[in-house]
Residue, then its C-alpha position, 0 to 999 in steps of 0.5 A: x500500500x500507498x502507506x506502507x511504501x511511505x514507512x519503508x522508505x527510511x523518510x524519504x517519501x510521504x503519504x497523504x490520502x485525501x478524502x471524499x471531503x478534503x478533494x471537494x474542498x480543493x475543488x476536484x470536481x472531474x476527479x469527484x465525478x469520475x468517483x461517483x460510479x463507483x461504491x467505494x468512497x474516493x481516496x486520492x492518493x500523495x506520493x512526495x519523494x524527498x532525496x537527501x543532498x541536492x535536488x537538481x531536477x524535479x519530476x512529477x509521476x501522474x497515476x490513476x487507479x479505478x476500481x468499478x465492479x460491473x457484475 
């Protein structure tokens, strides 16, 4: 998981999981409705890897994961 990732990594990455609440108060309103279809509440999740020493380049990674139960 998103959270056991953040622990193993020694402090160098942190985890934050938003929530239904916290995604409409910053206005995440595609993300939302995209949730809707399914039944399970939406968790967005925050990956931030921090390297140690000087950061030369930043990178961002951009994932989706949708779970939809069609049966």
């Amino acid at each position: 998981t998103a959270k056991k990732i953040a622990e193993e990594s020694g402090g160098s990455i942190t985890c934050e999981i938003l929530g239904k609440e916290e995604c409409e108060k910053r206005g995440m309103g595609c993300y939302l409705g995209v949730a809707r279809g399914s039944e399970t509440e939406p968790q967005f999740i925050h990956l931030t890897y921090k390297p140690s020493g000087e950061v030369k380049k930043k990178v961002g990674i951009v994932g989706k994961g949708l779970l939809f139960d069609t049966g």
